[in-house]
Each structure stands twice: as structure tokens, then as C-alpha cells.
DSSP file (Angstrom, degrees, kcal/mol; ACC not computed):
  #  RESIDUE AA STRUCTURE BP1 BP2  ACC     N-H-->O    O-->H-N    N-H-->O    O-->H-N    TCO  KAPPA ALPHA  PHI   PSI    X-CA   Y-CA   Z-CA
    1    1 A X              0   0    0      0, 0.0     2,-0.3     0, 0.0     0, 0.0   0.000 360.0 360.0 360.0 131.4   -2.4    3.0   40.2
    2    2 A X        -     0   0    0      1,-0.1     2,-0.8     0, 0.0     0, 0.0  -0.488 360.0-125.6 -90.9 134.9   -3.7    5.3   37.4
    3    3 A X        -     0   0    0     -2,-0.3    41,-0.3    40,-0.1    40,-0.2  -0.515  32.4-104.6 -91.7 126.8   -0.9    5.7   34.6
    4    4 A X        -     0   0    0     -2,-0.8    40,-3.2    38,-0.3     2,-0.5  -0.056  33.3-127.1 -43.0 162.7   -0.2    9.4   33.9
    5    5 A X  E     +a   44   0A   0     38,-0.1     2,-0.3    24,-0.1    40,-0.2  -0.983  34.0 175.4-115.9 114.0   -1.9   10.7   30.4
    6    6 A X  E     -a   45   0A   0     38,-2.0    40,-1.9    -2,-0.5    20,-0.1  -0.948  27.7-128.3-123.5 147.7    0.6   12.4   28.0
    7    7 A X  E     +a   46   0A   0     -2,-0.3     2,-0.3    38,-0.2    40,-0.2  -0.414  33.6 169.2 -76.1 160.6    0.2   13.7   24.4
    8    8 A X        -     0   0    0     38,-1.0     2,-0.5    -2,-0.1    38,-0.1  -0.811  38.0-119.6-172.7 149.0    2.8   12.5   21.6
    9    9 A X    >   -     0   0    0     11,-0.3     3,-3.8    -2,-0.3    11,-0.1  -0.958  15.8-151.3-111.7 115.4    2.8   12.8   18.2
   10   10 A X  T 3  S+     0   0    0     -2,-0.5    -1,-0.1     1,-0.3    10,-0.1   0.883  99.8  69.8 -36.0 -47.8    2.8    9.2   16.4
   11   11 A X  T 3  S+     0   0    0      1,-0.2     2,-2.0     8,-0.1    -1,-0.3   0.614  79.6  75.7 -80.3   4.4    4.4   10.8   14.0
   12   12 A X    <   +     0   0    0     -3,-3.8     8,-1.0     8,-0.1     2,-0.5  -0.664  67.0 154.3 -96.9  80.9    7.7   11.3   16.2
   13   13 A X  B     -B   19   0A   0     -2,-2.0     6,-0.2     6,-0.2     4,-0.1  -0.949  41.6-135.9-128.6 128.7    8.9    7.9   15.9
   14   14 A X        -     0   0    0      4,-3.0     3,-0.1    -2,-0.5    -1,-0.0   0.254  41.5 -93.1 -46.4-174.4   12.4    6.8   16.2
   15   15 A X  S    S+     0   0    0      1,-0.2    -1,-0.1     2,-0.1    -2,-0.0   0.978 128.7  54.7 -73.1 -54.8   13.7    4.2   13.4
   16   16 A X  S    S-     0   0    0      1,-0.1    -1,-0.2     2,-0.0    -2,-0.1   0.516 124.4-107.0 -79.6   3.0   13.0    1.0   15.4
   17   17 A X  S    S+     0   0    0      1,-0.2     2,-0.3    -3,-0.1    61,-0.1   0.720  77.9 139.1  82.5  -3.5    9.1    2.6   15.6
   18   18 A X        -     0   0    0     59,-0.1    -4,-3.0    -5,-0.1     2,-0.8  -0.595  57.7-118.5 -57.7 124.6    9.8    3.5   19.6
   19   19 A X  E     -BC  13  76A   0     57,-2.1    57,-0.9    -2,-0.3     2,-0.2  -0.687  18.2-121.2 -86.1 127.2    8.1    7.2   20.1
   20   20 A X  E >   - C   0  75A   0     -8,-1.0     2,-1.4    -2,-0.8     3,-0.5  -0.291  11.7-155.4 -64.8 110.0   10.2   10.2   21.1
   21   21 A X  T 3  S+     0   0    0     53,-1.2    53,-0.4    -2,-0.2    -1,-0.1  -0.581  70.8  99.2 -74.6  66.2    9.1   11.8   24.1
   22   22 A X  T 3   +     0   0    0     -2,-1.4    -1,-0.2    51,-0.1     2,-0.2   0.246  46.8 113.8-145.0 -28.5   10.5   14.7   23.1
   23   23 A X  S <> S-     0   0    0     -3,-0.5     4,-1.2   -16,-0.1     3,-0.2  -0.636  72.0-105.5 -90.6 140.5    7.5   17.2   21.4
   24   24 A X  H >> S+     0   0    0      1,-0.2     4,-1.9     2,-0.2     3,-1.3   0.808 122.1  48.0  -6.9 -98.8    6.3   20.6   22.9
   25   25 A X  H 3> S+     0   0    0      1,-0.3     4,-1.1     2,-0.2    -1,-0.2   0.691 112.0  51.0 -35.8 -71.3    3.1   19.2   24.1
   26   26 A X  H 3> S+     0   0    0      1,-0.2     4,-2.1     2,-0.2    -1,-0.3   0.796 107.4  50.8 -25.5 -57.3    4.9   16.0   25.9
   27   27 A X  H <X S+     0   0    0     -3,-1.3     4,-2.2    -4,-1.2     5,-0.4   0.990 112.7  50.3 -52.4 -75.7    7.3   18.1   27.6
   28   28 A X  H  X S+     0   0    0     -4,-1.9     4,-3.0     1,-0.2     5,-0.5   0.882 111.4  46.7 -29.5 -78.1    3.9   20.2   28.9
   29   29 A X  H  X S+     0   0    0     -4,-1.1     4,-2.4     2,-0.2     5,-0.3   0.810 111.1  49.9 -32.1 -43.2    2.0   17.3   30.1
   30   30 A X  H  X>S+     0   0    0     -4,-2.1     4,-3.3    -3,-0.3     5,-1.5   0.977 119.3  40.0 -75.3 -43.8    5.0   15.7   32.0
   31   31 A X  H  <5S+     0   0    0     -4,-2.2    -1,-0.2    -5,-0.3    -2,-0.2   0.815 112.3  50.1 -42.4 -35.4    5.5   19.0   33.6
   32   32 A X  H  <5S+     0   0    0     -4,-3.0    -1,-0.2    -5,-0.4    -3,-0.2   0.768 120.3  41.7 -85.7 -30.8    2.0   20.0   34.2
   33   33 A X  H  <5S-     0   0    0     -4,-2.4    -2,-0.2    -5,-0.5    -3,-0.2   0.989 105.2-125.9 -76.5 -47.1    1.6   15.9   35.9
   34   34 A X  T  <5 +     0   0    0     -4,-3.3     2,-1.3    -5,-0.3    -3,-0.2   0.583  50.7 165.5  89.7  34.5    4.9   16.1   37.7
   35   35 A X      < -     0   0    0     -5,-1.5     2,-0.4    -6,-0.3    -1,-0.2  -0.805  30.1-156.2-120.5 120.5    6.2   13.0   36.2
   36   36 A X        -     0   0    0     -2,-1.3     2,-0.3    -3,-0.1    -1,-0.1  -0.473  22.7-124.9 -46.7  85.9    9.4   12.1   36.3
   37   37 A X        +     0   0    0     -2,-0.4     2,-0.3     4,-0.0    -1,-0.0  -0.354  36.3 168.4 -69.2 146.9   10.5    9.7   33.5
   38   38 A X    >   -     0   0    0     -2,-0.3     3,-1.3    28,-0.0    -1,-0.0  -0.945  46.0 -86.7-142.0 136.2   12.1    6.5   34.4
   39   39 A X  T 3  S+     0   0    0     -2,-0.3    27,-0.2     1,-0.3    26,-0.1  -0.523 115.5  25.3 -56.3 146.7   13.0    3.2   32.7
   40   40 A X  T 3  S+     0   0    0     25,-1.4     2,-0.3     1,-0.4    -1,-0.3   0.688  83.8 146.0  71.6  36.7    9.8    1.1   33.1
   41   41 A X    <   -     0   0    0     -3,-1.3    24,-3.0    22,-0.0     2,-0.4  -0.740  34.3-153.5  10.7 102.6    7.7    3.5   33.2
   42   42 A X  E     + D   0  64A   0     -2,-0.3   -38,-0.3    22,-0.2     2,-0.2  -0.928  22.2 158.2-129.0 142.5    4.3    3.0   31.7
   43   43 A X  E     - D   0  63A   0     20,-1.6    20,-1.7    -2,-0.4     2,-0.5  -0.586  36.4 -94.6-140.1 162.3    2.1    5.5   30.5
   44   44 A X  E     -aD   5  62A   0    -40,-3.2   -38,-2.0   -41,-0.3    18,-0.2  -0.954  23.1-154.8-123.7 145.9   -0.6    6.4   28.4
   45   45 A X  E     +aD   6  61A   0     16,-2.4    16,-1.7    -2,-0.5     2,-0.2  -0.590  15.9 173.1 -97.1 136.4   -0.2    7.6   25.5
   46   46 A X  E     -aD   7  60A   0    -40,-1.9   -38,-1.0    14,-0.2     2,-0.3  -0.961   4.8-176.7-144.9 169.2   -3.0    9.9   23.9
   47   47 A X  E     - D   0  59A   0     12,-1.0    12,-0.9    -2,-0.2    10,-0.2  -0.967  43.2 -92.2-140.7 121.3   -2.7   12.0   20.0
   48   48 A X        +     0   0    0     -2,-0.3     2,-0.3    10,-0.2    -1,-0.1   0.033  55.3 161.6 -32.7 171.8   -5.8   14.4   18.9
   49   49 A X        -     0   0    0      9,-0.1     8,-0.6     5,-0.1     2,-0.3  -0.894  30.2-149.5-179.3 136.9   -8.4   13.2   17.0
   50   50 A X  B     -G   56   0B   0     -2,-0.3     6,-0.2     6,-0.2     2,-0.2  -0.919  12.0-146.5-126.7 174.8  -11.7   13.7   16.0
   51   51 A X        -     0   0    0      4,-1.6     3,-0.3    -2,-0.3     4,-0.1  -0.498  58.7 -62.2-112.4-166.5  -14.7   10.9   14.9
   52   52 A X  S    S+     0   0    0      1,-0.3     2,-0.2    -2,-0.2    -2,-0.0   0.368 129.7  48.8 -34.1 -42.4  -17.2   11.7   12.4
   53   53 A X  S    S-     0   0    0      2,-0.1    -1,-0.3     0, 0.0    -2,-0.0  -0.728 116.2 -98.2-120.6  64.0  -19.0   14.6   13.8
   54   54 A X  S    S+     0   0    0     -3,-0.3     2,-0.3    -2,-0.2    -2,-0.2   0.653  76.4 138.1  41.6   5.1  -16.0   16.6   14.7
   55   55 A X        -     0   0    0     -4,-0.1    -4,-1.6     2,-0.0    -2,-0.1  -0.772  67.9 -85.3 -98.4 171.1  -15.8   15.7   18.5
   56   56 A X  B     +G   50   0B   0     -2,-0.3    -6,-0.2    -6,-0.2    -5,-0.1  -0.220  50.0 172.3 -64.3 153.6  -12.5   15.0   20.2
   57   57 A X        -     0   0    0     -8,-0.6    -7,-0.2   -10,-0.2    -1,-0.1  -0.563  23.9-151.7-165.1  67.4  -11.5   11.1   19.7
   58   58 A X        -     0   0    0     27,-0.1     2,-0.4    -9,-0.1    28,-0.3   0.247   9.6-121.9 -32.6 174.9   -8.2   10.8   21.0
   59   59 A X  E     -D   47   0A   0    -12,-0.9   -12,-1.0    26,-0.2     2,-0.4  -0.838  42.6-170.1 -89.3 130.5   -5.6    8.2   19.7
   60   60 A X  E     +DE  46  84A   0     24,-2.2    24,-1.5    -2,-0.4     2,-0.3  -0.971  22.3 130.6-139.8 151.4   -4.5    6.2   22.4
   61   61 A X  E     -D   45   0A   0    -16,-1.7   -16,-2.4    -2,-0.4     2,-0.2  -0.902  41.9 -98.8-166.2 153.5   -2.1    3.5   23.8
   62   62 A X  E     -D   44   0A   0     -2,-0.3    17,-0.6   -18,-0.2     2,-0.3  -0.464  31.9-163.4 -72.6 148.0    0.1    2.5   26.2
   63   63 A X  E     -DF  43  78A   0    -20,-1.7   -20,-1.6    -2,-0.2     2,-0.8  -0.977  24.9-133.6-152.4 146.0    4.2    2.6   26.1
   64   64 A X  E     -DF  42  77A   0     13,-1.6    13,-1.0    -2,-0.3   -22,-0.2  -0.601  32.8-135.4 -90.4 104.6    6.8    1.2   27.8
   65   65 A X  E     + F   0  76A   0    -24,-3.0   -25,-1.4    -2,-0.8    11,-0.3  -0.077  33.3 161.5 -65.2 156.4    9.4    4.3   28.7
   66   66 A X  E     - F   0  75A   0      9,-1.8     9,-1.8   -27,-0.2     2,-0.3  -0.859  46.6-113.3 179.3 141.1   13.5    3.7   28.1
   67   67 A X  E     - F   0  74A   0     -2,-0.3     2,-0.7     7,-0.2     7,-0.2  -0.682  33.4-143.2 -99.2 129.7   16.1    6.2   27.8
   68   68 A X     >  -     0   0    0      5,-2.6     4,-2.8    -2,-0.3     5,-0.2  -0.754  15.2-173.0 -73.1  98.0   17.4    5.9   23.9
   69   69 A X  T  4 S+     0   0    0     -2,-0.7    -1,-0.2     1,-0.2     5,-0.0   0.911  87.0  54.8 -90.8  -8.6   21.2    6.5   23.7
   70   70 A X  T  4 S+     0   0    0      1,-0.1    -1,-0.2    -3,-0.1    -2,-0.0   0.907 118.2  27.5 -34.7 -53.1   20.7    6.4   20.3
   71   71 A X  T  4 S-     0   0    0      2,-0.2    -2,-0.2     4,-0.0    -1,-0.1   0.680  98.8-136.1 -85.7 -27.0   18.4    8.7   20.0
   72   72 A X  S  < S+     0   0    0     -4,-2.8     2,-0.3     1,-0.2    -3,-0.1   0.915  76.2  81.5  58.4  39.8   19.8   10.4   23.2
   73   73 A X  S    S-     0   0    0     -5,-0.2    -5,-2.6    -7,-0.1     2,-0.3  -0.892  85.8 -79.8-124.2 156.6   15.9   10.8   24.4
   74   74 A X  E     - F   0  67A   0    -53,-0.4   -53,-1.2    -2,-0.3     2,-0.3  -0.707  42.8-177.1 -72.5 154.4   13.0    9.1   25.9
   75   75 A X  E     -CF  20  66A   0     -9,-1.8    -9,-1.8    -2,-0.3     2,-0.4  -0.901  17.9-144.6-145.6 148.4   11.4    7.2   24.0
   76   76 A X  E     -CF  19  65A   0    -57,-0.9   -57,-2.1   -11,-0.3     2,-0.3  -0.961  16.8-138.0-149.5  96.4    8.3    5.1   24.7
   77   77 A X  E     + F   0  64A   0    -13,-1.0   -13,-1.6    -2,-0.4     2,-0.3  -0.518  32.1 162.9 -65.4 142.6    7.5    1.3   23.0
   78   78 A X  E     - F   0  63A   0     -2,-0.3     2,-0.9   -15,-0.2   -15,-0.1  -0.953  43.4-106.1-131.0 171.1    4.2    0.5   21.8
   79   79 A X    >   -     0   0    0    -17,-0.6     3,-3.6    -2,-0.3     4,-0.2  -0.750  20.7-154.8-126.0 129.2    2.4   -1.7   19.8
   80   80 A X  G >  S+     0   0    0     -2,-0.9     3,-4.7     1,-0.3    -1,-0.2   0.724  92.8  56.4 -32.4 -40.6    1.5   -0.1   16.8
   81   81 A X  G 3  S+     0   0    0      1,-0.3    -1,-0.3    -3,-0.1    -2,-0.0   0.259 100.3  61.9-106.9  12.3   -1.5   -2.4   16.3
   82   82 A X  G <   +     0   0    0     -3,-3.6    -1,-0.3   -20,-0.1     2,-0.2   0.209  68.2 124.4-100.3   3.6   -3.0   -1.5   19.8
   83   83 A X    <   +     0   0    0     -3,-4.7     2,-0.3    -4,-0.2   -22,-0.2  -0.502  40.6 169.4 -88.3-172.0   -3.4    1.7   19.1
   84   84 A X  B     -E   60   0A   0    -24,-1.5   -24,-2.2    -2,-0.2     2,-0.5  -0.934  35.8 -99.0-148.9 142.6   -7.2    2.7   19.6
   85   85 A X    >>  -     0   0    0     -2,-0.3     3,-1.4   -26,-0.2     4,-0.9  -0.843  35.6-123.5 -69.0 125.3   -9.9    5.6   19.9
   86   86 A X  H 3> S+     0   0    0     -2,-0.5     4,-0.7   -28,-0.3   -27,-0.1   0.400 116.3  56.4 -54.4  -5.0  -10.8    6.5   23.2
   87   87 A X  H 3> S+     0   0    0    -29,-0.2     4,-1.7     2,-0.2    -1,-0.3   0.840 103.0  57.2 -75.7 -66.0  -14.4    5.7   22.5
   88   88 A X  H X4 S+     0   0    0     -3,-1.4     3,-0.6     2,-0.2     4,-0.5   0.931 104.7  57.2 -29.7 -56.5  -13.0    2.0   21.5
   89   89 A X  H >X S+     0   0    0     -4,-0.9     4,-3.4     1,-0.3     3,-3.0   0.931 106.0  44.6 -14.6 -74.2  -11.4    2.0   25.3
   90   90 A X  H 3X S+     0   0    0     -4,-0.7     4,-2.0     1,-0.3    -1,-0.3   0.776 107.0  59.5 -55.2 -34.8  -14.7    2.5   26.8
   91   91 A X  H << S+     0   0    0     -4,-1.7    -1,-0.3    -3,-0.6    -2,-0.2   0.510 112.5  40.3 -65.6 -19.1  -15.9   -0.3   24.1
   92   92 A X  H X4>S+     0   0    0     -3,-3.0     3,-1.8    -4,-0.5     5,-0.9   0.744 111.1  59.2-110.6 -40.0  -13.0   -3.1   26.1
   93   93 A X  H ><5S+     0   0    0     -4,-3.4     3,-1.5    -5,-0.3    -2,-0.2   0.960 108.4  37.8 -59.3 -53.2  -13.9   -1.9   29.3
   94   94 A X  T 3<5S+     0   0    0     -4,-2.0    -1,-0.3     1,-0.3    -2,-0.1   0.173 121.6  49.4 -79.2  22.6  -17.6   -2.8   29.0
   95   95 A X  T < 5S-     0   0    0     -3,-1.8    -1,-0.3     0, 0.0    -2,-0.2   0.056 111.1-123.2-139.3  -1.5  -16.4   -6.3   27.0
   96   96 A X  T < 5S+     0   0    0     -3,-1.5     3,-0.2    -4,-0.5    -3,-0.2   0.562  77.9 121.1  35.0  36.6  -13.9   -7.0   29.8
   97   97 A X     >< +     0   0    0     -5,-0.9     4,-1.6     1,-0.2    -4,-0.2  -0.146  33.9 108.5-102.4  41.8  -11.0   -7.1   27.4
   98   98 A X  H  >  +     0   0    0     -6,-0.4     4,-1.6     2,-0.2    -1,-0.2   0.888  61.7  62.1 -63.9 -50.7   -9.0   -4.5   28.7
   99   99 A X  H  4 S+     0   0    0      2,-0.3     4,-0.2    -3,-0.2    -1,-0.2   0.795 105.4  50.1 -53.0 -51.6   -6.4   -5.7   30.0
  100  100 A X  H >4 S+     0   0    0      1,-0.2     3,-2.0     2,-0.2    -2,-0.2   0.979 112.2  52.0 -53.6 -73.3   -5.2   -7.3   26.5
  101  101 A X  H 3< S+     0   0    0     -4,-1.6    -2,-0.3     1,-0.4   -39,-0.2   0.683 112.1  44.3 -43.6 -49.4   -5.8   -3.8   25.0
  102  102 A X  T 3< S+     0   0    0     -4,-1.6     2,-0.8   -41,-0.1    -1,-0.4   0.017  81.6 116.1-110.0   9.5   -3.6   -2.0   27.6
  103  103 A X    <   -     0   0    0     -3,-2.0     2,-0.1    -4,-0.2    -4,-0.0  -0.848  57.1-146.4 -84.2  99.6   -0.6   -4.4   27.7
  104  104 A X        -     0   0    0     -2,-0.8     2,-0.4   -26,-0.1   -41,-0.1  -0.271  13.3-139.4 -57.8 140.9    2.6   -2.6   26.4
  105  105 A X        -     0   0    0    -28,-0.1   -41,-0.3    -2,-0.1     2,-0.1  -0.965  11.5-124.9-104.9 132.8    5.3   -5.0   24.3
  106  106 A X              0   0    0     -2,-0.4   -28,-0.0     1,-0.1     0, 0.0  -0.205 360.0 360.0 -30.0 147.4    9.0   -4.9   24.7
  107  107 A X              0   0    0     -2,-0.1    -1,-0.1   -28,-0.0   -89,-0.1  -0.328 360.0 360.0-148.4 360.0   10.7   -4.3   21.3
């Protein structure tokens, strides 16, 4: 099953470092997919970007979705230290180490 692709901004991160699913652009994407957040939910996560010579180089990772009643939002775990360029992706796929790369953590 292919995991829906939504924009976030990294920089919309709760205190505990979960990200608010919450921002214009998030809200578009789930609307424009038709997806319906749910606890356990997992998604991928993607931020603009560029590499060196100005083409697009997303930010990505995966997060694990959970309704905050702190925050009184979704919110989305990650782990910080997975996130990636989407050119890196392509870089695990052909290295078979994807599956580590794409593995969300509980917090």
C-alpha cells in the first residue's frame, strides 16, 4: 500500500518535537488525497527543498499520525534523524536499505 504524500512544515513542531498537521499546505494535500486522519496512520512526510542547482529536493520522512489533546491537533511522530532528501530515497532503494530509512518511531 502506497502511503499518502503530504507537505508539513518541520518548523511546526509541537514541544515534544511531534509535527502539527495543522498548516495551509497540509490541510490541501489531505483534502486534495481524500485522506482521512486516523491514529496509526502513516504517512509521508515531504517539506520544499532545493539541491545545489536550484532543482526541487524535497525533505522527507515518515510519521506516525495521533490526535494531540494537548495540542488539540494531529500531530505526526518522526525521527528527526531520518529525515532525508528525496534524491537520498532513491539512494536506499538502489542499496536495499529502505526499509530502515522508512521506519517511523513511537515517542
Amino acid at each position: 500500500m502506497v502511503k499518502p504524500k503530504i507537505y508539513v512544515d518541520f518548523h511546526n513542531a509541537a514541544p515534544n518535537g511531534h509535527i502539527r498537521l495543522n498548516c495551509i499546505g497540509t490541510i490541501e494535500d489531505l483534502s486534495r488525497q481524500q485522506v482521512e486522519l486516523r491514529e496509526g496512520l502513516v504517512l509521508t512526510l515531504y517539506s520544499d527543498d532545493a539541491d545545489d542547482r536550484g532543482q526541487s529536493n524535497e525533505w522527507v520522512v515518515d510519521g506516525l499520525v495521533s490526535f494531540s489533546e494537548e495540542e488539540r491537533c494531529w500531530v505526526a511522530a518522526i525521527d528527526r534523524e531520518a529525515i532525508r532528501h528525496a534524491s537520498e530515497s532513491l539512494d536506499l532503494w538502489a542499496n536495499g536499505d529502505i526499509q530502515k530509512a522508512n521506519t517511523p518511531t513511537k515517542h
